[in-house]
N, CA and C atoms as an extended XYZ file, in Angstrom:
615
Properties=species:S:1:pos:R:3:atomname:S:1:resname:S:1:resid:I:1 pbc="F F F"
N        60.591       99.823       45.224 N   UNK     1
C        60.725       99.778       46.679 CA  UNK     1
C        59.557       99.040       47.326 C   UNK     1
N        58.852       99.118       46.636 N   UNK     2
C        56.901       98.740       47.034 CA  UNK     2
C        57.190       97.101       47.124 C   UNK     2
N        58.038       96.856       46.015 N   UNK     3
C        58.118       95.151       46.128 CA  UNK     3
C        59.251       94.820       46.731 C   UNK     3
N        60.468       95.134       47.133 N   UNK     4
C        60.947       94.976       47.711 CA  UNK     4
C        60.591       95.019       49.349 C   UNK     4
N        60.123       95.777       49.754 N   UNK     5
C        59.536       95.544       50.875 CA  UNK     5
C        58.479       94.424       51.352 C   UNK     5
N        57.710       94.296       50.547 N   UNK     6
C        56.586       93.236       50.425 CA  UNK     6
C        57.384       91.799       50.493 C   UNK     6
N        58.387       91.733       49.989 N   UNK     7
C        59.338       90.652       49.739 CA  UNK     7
C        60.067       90.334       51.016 C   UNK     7
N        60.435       91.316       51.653 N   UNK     8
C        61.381       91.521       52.982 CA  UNK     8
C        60.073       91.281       53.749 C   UNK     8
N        59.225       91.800       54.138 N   UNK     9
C        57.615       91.522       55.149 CA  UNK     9
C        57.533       89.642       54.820 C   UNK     9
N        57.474       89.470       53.549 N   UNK    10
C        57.034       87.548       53.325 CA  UNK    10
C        57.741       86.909       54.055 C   UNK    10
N        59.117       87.118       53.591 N   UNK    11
C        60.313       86.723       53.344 CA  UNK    11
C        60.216       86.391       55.046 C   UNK    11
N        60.516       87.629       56.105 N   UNK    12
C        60.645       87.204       56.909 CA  UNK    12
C        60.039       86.792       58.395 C   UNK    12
N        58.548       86.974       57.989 N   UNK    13
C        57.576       86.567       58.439 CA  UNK    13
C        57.527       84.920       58.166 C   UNK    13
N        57.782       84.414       56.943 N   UNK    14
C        58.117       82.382       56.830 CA  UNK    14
C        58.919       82.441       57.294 C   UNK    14
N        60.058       82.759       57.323 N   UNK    15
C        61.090       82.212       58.278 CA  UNK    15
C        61.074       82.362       59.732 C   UNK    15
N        60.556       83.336       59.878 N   UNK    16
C        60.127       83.114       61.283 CA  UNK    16
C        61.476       83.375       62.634 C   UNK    16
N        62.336       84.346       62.536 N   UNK    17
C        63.473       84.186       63.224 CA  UNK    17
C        63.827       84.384       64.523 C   UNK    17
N        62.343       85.424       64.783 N   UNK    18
C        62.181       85.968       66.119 CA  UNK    18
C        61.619       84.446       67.028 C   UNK    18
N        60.420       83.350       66.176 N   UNK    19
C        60.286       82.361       66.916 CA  UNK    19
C        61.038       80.986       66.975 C   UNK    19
N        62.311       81.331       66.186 N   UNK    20
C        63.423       80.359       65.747 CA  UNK    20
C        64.066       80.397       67.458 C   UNK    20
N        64.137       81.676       67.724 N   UNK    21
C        65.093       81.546       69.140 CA  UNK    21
C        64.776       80.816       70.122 C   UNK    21
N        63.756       80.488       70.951 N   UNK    22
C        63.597       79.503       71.625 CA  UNK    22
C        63.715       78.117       70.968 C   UNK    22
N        63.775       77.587       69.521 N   UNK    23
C        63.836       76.196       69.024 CA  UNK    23
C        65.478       76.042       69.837 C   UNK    23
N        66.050       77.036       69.152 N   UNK    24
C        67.492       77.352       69.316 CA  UNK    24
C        67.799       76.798       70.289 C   UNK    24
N        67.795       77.646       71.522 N   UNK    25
C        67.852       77.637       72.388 CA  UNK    25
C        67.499       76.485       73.442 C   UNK    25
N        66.817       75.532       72.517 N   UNK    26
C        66.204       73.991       73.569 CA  UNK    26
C        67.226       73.163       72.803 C   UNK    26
N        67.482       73.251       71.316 N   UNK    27
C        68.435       72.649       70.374 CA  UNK    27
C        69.800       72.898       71.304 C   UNK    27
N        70.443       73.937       72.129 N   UNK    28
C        71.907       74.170       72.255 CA  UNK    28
C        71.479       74.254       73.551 C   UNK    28
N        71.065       73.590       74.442 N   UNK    29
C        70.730       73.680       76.045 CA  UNK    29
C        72.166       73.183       76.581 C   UNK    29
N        72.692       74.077       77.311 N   UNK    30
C        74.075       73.195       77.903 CA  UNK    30
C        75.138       73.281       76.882 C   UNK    30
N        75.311       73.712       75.901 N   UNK    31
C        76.404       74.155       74.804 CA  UNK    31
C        76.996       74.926       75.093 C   UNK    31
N        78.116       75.232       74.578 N   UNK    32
C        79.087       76.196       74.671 CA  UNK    32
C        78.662       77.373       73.748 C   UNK    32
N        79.509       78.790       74.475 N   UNK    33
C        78.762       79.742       73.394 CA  UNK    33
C        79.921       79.328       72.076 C   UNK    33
N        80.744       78.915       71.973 N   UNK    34
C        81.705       78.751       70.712 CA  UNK    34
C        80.725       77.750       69.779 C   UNK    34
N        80.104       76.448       70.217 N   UNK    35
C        79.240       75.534       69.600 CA  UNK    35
C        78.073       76.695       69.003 C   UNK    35
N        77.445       77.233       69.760 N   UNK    36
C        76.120       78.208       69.485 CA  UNK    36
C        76.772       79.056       68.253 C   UNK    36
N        77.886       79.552       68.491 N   UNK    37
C        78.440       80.614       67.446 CA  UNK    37
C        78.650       79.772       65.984 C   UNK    37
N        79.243       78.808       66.253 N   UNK    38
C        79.352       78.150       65.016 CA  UNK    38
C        78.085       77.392       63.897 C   UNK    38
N        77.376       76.971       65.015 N   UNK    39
C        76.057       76.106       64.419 CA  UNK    39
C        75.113       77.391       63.861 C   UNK    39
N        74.986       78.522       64.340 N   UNK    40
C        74.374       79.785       63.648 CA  UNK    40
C        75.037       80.547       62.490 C   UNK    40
N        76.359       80.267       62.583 N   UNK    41
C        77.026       80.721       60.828 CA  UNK    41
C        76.567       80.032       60.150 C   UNK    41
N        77.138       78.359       60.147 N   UNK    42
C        77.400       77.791       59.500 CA  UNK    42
C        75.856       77.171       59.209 C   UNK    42
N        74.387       77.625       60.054 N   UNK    43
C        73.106       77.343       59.659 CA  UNK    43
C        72.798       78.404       58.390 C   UNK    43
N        73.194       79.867       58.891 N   UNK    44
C        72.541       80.635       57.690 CA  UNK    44
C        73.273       80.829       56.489 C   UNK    44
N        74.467       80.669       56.742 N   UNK    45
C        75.698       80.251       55.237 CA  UNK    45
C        74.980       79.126       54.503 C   UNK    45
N        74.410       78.318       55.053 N   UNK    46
C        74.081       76.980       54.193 CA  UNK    46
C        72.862       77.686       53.597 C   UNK    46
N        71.879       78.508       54.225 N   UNK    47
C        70.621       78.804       54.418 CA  UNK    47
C        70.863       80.266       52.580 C   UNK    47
N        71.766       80.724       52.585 N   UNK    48
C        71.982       81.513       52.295 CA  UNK    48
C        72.140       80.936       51.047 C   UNK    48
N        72.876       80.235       50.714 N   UNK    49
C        73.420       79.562       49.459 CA  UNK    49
C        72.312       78.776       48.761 C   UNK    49
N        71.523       78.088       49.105 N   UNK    50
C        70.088       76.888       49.026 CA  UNK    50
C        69.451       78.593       48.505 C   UNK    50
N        68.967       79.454       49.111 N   UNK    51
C        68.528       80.463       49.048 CA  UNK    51
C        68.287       81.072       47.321 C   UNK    51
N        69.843       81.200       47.349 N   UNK    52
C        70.728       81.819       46.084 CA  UNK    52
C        70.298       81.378       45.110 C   UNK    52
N        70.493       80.081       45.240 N   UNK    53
C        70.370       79.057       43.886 CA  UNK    53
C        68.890       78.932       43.424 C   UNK    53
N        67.991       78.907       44.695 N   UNK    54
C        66.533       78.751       44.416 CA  UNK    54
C        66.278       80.105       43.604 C   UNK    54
N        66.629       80.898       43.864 N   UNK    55
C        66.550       82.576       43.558 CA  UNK    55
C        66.913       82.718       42.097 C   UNK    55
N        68.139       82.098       41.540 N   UNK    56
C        68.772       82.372       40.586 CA  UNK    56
C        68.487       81.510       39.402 C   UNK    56
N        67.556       80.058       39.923 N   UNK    57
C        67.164       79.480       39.131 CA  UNK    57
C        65.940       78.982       38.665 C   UNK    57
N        65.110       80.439       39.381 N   UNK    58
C        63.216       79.667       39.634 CA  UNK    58
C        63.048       80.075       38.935 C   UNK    58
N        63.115       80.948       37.758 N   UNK    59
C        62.722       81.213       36.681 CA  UNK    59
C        62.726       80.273       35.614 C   UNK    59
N        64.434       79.650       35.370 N   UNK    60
C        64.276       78.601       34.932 CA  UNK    60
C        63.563       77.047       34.651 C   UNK    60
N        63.450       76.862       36.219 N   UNK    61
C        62.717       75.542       37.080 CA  UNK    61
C        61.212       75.528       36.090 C   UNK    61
N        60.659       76.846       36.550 N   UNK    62
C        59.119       77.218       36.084 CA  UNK    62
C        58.958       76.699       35.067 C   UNK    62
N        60.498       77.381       34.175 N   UNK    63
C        59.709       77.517       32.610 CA  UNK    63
C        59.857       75.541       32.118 C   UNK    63
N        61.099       75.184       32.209 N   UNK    64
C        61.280       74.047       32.433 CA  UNK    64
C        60.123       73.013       32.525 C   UNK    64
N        59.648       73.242       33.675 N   UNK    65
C        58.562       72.520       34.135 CA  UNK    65
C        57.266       72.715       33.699 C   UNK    65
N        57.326       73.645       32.823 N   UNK    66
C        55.902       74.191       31.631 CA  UNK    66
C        55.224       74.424       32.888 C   UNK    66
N        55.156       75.026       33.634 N   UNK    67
C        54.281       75.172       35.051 CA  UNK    67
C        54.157       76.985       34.529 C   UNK    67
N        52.917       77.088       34.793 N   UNK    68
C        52.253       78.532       34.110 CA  UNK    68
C        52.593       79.211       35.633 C   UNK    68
N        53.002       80.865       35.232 N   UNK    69
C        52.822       81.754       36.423 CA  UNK    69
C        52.149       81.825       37.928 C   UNK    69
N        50.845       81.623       36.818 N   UNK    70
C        49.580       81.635       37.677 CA  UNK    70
C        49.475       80.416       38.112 C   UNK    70
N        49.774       79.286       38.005 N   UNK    71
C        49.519       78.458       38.852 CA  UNK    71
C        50.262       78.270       40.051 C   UNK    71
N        51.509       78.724       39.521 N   UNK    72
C        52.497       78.622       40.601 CA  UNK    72
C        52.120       79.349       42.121 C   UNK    72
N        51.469       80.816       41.622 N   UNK    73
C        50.760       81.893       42.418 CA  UNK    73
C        49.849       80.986       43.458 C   UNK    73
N        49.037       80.375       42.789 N   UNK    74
C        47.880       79.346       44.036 CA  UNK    74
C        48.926       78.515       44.455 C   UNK    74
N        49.520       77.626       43.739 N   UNK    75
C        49.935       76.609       44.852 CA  UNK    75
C        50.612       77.144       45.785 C   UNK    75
N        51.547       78.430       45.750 N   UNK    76
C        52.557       78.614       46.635 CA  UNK    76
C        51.598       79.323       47.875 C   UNK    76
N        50.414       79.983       47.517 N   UNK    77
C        49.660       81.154       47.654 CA  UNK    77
C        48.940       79.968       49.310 C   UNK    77
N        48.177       78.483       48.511 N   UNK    78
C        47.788       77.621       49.494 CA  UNK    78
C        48.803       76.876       49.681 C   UNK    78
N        50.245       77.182       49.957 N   UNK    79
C        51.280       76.527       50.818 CA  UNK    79
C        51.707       77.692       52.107 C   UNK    79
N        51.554       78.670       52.018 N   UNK    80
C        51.809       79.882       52.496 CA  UNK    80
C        50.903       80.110       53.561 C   UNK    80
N        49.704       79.578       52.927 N   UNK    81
C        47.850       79.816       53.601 CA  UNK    81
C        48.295       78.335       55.093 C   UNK    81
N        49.128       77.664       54.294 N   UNK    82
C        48.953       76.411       55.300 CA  UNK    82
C        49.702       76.675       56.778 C   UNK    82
N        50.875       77.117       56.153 N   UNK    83
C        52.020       77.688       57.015 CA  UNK    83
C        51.480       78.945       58.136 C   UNK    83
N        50.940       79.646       57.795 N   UNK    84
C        49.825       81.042       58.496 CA  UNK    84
C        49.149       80.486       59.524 C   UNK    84
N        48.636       78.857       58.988 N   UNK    85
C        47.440       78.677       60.040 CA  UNK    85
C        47.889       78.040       61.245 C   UNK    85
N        49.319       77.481       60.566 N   UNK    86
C        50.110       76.874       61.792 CA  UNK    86
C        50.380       77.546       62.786 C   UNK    86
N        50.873       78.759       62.538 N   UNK    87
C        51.466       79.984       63.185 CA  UNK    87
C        50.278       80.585       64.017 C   UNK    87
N        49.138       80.729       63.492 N   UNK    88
C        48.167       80.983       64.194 CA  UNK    88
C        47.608       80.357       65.516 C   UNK    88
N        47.404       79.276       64.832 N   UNK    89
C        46.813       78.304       65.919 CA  UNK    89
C        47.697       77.708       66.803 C   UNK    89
N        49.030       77.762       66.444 N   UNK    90
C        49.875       76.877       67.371 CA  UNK    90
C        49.941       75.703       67.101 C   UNK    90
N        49.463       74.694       65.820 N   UNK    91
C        49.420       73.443       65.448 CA  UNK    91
C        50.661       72.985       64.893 C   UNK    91
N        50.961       72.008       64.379 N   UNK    92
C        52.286       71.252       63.996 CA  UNK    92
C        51.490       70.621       62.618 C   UNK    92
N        51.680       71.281       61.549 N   UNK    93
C        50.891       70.750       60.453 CA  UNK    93
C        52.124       69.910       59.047 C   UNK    93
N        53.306       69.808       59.741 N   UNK    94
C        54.227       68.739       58.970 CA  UNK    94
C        55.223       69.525       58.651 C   UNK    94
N        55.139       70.729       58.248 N   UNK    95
C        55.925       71.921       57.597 CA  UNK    95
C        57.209       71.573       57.962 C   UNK    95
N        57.461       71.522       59.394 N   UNK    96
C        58.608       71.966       59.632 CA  UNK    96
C        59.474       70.776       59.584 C   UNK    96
N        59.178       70.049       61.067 N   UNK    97
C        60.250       68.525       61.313 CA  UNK    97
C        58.434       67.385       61.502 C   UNK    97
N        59.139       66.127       61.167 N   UNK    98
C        58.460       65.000       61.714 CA  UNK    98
C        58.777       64.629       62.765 C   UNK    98
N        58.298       63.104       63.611 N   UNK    99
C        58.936       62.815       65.122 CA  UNK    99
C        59.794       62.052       64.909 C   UNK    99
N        59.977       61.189       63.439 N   UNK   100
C        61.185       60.646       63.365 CA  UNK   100
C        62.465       61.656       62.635 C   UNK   100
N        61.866       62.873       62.652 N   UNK   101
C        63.501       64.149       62.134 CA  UNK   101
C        63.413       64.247       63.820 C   UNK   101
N        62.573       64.980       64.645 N   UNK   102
C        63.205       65.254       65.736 CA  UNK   102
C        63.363       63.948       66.671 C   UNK   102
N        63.469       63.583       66.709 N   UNK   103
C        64.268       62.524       67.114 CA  UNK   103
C        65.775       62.071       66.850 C   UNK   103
N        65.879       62.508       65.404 N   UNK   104
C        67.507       62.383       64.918 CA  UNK   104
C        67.989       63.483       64.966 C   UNK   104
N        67.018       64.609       65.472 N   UNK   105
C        67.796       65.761       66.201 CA  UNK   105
C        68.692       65.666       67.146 C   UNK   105
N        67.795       64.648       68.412 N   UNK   106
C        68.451       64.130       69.326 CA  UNK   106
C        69.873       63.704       69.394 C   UNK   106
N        70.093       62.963       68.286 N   UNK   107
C        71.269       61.845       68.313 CA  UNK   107
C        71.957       62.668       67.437 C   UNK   107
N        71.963       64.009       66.796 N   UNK   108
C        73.197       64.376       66.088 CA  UNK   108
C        73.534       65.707       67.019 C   UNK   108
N        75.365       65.799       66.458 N   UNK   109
C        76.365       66.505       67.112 CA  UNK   109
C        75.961       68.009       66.142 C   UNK   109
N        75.736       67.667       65.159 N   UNK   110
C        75.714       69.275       63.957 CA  UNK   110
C        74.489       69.416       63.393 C   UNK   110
N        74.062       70.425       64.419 N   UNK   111
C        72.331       70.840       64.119 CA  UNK   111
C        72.564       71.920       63.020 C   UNK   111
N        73.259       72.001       62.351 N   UNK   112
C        73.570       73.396       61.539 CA  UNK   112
C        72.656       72.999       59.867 C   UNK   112
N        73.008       71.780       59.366 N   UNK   113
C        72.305       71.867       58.517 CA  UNK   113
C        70.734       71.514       58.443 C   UNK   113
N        70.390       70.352       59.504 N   UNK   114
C        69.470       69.804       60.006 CA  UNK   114
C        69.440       69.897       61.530 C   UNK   114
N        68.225       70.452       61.627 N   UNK   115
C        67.064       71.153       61.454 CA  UNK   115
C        67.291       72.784       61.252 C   UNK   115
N        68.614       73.290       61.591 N   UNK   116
C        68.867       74.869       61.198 CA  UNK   116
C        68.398       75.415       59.973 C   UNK   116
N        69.262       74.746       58.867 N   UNK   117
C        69.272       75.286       57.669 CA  UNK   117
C        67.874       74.787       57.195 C   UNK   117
N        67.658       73.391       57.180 N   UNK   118
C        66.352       73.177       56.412 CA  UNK   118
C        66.038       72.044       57.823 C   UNK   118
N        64.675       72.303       58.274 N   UNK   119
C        63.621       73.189       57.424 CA  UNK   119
C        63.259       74.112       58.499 C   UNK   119
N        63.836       74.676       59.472 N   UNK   120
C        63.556       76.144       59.982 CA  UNK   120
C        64.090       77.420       59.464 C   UNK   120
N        64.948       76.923       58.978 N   UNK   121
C        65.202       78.622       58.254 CA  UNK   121
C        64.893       78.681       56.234 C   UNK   121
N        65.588       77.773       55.503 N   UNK   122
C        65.144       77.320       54.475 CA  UNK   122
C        64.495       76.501       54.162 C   UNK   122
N        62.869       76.382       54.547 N   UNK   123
C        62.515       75.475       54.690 CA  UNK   123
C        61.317       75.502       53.664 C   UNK   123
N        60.215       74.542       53.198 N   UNK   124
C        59.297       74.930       52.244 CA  UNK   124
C        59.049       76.295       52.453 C   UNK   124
N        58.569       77.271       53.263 N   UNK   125
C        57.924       78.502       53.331 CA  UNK   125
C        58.948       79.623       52.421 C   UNK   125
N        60.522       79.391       52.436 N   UNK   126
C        60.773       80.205       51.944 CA  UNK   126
C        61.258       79.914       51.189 C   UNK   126
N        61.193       78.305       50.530 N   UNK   127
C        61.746       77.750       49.494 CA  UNK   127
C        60.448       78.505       48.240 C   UNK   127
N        59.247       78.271       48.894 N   UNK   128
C        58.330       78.537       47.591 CA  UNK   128
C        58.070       80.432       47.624 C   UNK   128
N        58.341       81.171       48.275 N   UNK   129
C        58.846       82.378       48.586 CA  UNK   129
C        59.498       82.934       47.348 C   UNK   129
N        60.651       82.522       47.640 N   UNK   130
C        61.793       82.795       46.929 CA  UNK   130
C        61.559       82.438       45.110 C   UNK   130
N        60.741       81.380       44.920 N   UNK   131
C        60.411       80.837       43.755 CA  UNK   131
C        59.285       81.794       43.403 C   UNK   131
N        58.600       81.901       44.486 N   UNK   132
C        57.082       82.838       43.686 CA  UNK   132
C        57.419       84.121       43.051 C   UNK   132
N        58.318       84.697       44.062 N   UNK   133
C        59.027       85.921       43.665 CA  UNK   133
C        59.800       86.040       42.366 C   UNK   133
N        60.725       85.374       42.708 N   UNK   134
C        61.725       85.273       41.328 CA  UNK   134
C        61.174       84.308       40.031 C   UNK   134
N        60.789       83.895       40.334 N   UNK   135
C        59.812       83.022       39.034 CA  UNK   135
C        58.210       83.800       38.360 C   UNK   135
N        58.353       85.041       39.197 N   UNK   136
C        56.957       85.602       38.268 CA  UNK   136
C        57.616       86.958       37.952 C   UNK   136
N        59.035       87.318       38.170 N   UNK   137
C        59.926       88.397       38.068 CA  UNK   137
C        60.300       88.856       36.537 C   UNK   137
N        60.080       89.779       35.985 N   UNK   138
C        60.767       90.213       34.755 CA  UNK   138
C        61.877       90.451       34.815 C   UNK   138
N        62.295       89.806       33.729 N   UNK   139
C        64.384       90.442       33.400 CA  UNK   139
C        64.434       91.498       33.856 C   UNK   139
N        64.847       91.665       35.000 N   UNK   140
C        65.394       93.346       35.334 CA  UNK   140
C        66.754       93.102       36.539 C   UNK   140
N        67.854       93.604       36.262 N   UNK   141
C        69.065       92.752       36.769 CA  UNK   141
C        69.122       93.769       38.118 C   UNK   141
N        68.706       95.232       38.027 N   UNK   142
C        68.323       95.761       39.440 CA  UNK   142
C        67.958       94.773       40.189 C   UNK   142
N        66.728       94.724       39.797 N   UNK   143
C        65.322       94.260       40.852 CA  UNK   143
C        65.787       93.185       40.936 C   UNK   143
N        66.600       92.130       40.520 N   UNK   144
C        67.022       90.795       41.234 CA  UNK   144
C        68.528       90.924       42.238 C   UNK   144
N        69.308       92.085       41.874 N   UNK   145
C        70.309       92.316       43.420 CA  UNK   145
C        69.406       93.042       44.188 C   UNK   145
N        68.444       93.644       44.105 N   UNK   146
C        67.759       93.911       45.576 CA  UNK   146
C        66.953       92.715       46.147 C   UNK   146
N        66.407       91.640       45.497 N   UNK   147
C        65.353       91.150       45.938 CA  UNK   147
C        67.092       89.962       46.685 C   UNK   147
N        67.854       89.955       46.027 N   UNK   148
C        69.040       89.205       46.608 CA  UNK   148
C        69.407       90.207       47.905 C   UNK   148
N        69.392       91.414       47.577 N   UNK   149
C        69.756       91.944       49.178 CA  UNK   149
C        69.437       92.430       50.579 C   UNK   149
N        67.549       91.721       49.925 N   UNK   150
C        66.333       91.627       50.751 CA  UNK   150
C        66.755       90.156       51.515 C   UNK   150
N        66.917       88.941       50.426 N   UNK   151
C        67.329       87.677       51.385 CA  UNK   151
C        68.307       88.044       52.599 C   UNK   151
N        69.758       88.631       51.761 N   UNK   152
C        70.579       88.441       52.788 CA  UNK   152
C        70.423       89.425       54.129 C   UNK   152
N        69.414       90.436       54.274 N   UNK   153
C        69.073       91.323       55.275 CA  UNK   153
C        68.619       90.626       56.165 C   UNK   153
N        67.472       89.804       55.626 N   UNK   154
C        66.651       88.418       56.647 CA  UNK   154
C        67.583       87.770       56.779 C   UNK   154
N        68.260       86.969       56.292 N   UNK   155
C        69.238       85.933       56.506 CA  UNK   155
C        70.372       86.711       58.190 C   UNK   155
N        70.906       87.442       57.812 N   UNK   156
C        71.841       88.440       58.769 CA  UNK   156
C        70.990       88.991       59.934 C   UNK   156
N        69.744       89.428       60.110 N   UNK   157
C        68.808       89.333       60.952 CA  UNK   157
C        68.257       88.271       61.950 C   UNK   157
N        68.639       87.201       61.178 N   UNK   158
C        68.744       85.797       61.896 CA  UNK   158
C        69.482       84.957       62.597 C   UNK   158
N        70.580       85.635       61.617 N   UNK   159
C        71.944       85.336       62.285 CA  UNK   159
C        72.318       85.938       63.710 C   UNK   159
N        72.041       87.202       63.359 N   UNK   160
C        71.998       87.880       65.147 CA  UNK   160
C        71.108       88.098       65.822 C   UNK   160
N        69.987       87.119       65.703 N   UNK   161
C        68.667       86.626       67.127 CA  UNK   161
C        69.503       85.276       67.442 C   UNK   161
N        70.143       84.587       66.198 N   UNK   162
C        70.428       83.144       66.790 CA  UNK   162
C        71.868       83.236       67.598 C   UNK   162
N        72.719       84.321       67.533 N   UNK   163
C        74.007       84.727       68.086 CA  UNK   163
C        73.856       85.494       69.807 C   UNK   163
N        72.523       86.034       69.899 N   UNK   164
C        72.231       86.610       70.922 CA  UNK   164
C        70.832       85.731       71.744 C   UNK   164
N        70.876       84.447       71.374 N   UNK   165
C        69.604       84.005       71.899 CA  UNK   165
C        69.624       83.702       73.243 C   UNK   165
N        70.411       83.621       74.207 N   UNK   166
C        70.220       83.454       75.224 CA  UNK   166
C        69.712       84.877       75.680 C   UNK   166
N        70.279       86.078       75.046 N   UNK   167
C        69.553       87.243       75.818 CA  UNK   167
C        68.436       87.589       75.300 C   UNK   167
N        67.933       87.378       74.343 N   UNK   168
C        66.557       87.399       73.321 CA  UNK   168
C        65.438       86.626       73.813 C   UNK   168
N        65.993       85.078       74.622 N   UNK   169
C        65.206       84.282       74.924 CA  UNK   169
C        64.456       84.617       76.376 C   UNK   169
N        66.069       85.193       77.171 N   UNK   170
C        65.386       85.610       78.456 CA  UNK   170
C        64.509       86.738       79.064 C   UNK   170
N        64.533       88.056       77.416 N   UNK   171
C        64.012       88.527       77.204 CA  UNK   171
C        61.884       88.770       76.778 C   UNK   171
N        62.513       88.072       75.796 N   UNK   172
C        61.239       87.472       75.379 CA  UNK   172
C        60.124       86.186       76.290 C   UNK   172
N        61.337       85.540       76.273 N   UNK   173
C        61.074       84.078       76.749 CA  UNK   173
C        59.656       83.398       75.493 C   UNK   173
N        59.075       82.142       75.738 N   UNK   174
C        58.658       81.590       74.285 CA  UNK   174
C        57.354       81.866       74.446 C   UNK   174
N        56.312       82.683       76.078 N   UNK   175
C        55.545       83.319       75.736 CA  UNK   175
C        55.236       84.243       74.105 C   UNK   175
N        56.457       85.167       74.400 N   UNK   176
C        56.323       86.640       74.194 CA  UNK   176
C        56.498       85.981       72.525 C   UNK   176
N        57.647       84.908       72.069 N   UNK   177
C        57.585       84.238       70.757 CA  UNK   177
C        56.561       83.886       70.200 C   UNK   177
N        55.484       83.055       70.845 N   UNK   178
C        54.407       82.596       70.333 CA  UNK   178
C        53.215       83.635       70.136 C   UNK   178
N        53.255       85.185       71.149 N   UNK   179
C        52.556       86.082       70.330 CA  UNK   179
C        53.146       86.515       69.167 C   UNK   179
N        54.465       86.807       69.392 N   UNK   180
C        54.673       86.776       67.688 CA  UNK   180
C        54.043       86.727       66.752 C   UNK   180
N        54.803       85.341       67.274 N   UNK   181
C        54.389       84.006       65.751 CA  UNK   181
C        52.806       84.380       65.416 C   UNK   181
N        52.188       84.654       65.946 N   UNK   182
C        50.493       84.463       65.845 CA  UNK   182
C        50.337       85.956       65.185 C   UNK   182
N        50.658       86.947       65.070 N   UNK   183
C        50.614       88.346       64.685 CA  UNK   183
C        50.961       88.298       63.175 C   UNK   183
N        52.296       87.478       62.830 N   UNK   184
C        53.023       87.413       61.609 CA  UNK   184
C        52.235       86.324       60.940 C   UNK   184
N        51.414       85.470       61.722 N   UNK   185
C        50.980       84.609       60.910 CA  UNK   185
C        49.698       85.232       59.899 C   UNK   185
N        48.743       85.721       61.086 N   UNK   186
C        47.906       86.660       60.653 CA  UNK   186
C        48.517       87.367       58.959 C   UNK   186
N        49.533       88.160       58.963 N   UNK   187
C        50.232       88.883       58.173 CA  UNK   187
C        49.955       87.898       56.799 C   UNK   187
N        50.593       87.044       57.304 N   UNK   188
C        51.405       85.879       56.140 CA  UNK   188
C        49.871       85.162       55.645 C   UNK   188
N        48.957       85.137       56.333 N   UNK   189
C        47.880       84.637       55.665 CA  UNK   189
C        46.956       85.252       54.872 C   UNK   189
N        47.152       86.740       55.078 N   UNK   190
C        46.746       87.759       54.128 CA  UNK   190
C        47.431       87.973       52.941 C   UNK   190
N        48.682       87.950       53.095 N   UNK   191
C        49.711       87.534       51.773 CA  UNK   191
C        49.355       86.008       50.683 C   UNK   191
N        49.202       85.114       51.660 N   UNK   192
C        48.824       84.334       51.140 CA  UNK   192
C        47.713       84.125       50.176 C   UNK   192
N        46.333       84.252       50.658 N   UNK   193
C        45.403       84.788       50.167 CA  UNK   193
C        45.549       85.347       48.709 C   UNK   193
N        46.069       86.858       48.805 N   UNK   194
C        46.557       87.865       47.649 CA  UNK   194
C        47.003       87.105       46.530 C   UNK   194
N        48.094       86.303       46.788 N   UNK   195
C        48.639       85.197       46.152 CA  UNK   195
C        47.976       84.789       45.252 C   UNK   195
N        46.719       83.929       45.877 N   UNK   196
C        45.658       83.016       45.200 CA  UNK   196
C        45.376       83.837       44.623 C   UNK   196
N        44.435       84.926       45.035 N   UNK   197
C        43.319       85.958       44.175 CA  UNK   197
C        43.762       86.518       42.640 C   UNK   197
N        45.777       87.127       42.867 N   UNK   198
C        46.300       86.829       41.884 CA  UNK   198
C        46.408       86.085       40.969 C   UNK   198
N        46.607       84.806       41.337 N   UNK   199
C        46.510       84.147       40.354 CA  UNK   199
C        45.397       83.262       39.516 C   UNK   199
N        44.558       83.348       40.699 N   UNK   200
C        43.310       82.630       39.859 CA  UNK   200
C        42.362       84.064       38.670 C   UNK   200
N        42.673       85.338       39.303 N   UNK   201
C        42.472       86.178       38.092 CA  UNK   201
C        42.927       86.366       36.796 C   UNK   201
N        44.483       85.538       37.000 N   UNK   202
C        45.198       85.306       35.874 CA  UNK   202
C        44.729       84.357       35.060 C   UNK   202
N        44.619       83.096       35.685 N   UNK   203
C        44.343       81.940       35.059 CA  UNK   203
C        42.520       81.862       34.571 C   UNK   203
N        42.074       82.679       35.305 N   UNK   204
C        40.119       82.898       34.701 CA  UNK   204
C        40.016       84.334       34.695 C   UNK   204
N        40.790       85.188       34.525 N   UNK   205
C        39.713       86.380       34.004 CA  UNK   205
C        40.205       86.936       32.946 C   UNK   205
């Protein structure tokens, strides 16, 4: 339960869903709620599946790639650290979109896979997430349908901030988001951290 939770806290602290709603919400300005309803399934269905596969096959990937445990632990550990500081500070450190992605935000009709699915909701943060987890995981066929029914809790959690964002937004509004974001980042950079310490004890002690 100890890791499962820890997993659900990462998990949905990178994705970030509570500060997804105002992106949303500037993304579908003037939309219909039928457009809004659809571009939020059909973002975390995609989100969900990319998810799955990363999940079901990072064990493999790892071994594949002769890439040791512990290393994986730092790199993901200072990709995680990078993502935290963004969140913190309020900076734009590449993670998410460039100015030539948002820009072709502009000019497309179906925001569902781009920029929805990747890279605000599946995006590096919970691409290497999902890998750190399940790629340093022992065969245990429990502990991989929970850590699968930890995704889809976040995933479905997201789904209904992005289904209710006009009342979430007017609620909150992108003040009340950006304290958030800055609280969870905090979080996520202490995780991060752990990460490293893990693994560089692995790899030198």
């Amino acid at each position: 339960m100890d890791e499962l939770l820890k997993f659900f806290v990462l998990l949905f602290v990178v994705v970030e869903p509570v500060t997804l709603v105002p992106v949303f919400a500037s993304l579908t300005d003037g939309a219909s709620e039928r457009y809004r309803r659809k571009m939020s399934i059909k973002a975390v269905t995609v989100s969900g599946v990319v998810l799955a596969l990363v999940a079901l096959a990072g064990a493999w990937f790892i071994r594949m790639m002769g890439i040791s445990i512990d290393a994986f632990r730092i790199a993901g550990g200072v990709m995680l650290f990078l993502i935290a500081l963004e969140m913190v500070f309020a900076r734009e450190s590449g993670t998410k979109t460039t100015s030539e992605e948002k820009n072709e935000v502009q000019q497309r009709a179906d925001i569902s896979v781009f920029p929805l699915a990747f890279p605000f909701i599946a995006g590096p943060g919970a691409l290497a997430t999902v890998l750190l987890t399940f790629g340093t995981l022992k065969p245990d066929a429990l502990m991989t349908v929970g850590l699968l029914a930890v995704i889809a809790l976040v995933l479905l959690i997201t789904l209904a901030l992005l289904l209710l964002t006009p009342l979430v937004h007017r609620v909150m509004g992108v003040t009340g988001a950006h304290v958030v974001s800055r609280l969870t980042g905090v979080v996520l950079a202490a995780l991060a951290v752990q990460f490293m310490i893990d693994g560089l004890k692995g790899a030198f002690v």
